[in-house]
N, C-alpha and C positions, 0 to 999 in steps of 0.2 A: 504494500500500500504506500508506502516511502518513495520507490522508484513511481508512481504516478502521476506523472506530469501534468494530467489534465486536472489535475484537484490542485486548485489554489486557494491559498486561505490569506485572509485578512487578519492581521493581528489580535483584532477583539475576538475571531475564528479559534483562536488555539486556548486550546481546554486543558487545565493540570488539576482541577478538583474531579475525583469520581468516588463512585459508592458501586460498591461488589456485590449484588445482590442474588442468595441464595434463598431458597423455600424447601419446607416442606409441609404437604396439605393433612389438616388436619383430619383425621377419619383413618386412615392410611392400616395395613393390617400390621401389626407392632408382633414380633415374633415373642414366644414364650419358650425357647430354648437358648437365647441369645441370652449371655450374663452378663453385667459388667464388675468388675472386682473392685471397682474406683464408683461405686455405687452399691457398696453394699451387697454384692453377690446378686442384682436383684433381675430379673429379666427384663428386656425391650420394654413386656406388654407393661407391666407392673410399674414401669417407671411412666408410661405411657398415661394410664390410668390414674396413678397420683398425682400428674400433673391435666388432669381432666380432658385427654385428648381421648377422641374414639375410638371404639377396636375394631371398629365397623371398615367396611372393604374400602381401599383407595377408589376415590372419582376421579375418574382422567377429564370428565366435565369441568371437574371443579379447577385442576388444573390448568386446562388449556383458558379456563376463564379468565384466572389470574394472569397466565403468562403473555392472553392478549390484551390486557389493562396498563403488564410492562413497558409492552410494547411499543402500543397507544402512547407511553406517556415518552417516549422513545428510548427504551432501553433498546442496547446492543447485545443479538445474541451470542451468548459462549458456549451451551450445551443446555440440555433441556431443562436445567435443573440452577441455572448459572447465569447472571446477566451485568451485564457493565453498565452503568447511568451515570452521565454525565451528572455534576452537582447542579448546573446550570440549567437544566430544565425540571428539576425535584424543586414544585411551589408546595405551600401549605394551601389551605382551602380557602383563603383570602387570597390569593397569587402573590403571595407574597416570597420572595427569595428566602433559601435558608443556609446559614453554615453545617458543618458535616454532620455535625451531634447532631443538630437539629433535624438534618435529613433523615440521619439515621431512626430517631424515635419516631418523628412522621411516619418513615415505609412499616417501621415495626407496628404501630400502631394502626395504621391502612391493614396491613397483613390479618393483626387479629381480628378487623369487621370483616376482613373476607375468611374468617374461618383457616386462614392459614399462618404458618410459622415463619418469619422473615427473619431472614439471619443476611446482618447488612455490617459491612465491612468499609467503612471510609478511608481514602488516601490521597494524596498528591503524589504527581509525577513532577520531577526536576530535572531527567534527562532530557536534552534538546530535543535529540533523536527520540525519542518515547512521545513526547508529547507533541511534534510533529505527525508522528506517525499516527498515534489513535488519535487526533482531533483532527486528521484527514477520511480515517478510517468512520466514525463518528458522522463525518459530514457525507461520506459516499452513502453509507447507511442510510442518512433522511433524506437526500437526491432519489435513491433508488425505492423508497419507500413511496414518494411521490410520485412516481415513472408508476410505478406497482400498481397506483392507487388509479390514476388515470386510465392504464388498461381494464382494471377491472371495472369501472363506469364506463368506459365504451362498450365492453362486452355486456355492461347491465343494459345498458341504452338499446344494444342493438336486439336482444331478446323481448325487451317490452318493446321492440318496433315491431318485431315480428307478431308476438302476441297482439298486438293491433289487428294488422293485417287480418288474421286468423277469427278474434272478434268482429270484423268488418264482414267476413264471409261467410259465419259458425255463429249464429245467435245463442245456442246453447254451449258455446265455448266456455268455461270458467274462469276468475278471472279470479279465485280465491289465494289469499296472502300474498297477493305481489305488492301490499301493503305494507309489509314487513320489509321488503327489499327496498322500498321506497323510504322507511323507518330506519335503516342499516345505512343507506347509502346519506343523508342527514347527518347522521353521529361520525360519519366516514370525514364529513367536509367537516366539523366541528373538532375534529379531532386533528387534520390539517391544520387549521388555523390555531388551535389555539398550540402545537406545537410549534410553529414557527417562533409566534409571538413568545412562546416560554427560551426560543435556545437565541433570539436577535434582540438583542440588548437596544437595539436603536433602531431608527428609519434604515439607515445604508445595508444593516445586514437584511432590514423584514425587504428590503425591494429585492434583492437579487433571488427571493424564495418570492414574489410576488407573481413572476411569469407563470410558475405550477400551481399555484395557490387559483389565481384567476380558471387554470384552464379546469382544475377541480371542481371549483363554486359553476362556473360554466356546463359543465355534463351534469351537475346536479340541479340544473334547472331546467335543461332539454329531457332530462329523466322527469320532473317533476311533471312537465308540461305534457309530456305521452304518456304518464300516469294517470294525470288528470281527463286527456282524451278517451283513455276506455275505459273510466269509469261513466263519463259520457255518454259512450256510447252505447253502455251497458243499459244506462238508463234509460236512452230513448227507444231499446229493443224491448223492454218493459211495456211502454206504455202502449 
């Protein structure tokens, strides 16, 4: 990521604050032949149980929920279980900026309304070379995330053209939860924007993300507006 010349960064660009974030979800099945001798000889389950966590089966729901919250918020992925977050974009619920402690109790505190364990790890980087590289690395990450997002609202777009089409020809076509996709793709542009605005400290950085940002709010309102159309049309097949 070093050697890539097409990623230029701007000084206010380079990032040396991060938080290491790890989980694990609460529910999860806690072994009862595991012991630990630095706990009393006592098993997984049992240390599990006294600290009030379930015994009940792991949700891979539950984590994939979390892991697209990280995400959202633009964590960097390291493995499924593992995530790097710039301190720069970790607000409180005021959007307010926070130093590391701070992030750190924040994510802990987030983790336990979602019913999971955050185990968050603050540090800076002082190597040149380190903090060129991952705040290059960082920045191709929310480029590509935008790129991502864009394909995927075309592809939303072009299925509810088609479903048009198809309700224009097929009066008994159905037209049930493409409400939801239209509810998804909303949260989709909301989660754009207000990522930007958490990692660009000013006007100069929020414009050079303004081109992807526009062309996002953009397919979310030619979505909106073919949404809007067959629910239209649905209605005038009604009457």
């Amino acid at each position: 990521m070093e050697k890539d010349k097409s990623i230029s960064l701007s000084k206010s660009e380079f990032l040396t604050k991060y938080l290491l974030v790890g989980y694990d979800i609460h529910g999860r099945n806690w072994s009862r032949h595991i012991r630990y001798i630095n706990q009393h000889n006592r098993t997984e389950a049992q240390i599990a149980e006294q600290r009030g966590y379930s015994s009940s089966e792991r949700s891979n729901a539950k984590r994939n929920r979390f892991r697209e919250k990280l995400l959202r918020m633009g964590a960097m992925y390291l493995s499924d279980s593992l995530y790097l977050l710039p301190l720069k974009v970790v607000k409180d619920n005021d959007g307010k900026d926070l130093d590391i402690t701070g992030a750190e109790e924040f994510l802990k505190a987030w983790g336990e309304d979602e019913d999971v364990n955050c185990h968050v790890m603050g540090f800076n980087l002082e190597s040149p070379r380190s903090i060129e590289g991952v705040s290059k690395a960082f920045k191709k990450v929310l480029t590509d995330r935008f790129e991502d997002m864009e394909i995927h609202l075309e592809s939303a777009h072009r299925k509810l053209l088609d479903l048009a089409d198809d309700v224009a020809e097929d009066p008994k076509k159905t037209i049930r939860g493409i409400h939801r996709i239209v509810e998804a793709i909303d949260k989709q542009s909301v989660d754009a924007t207000e990522l930007i605005n958490r990692y660009s400290d000013d006007e100069d950085e929020a414009r050079k993300y303004q081109f992807n940002l526009d062309k996002i709010l953009a397919l979310k309102d030619k979505i909106a507006g073919t949404y809007k159309t067959i629910v239209e049309m649905k209605e005038r097949q009604k009457q």
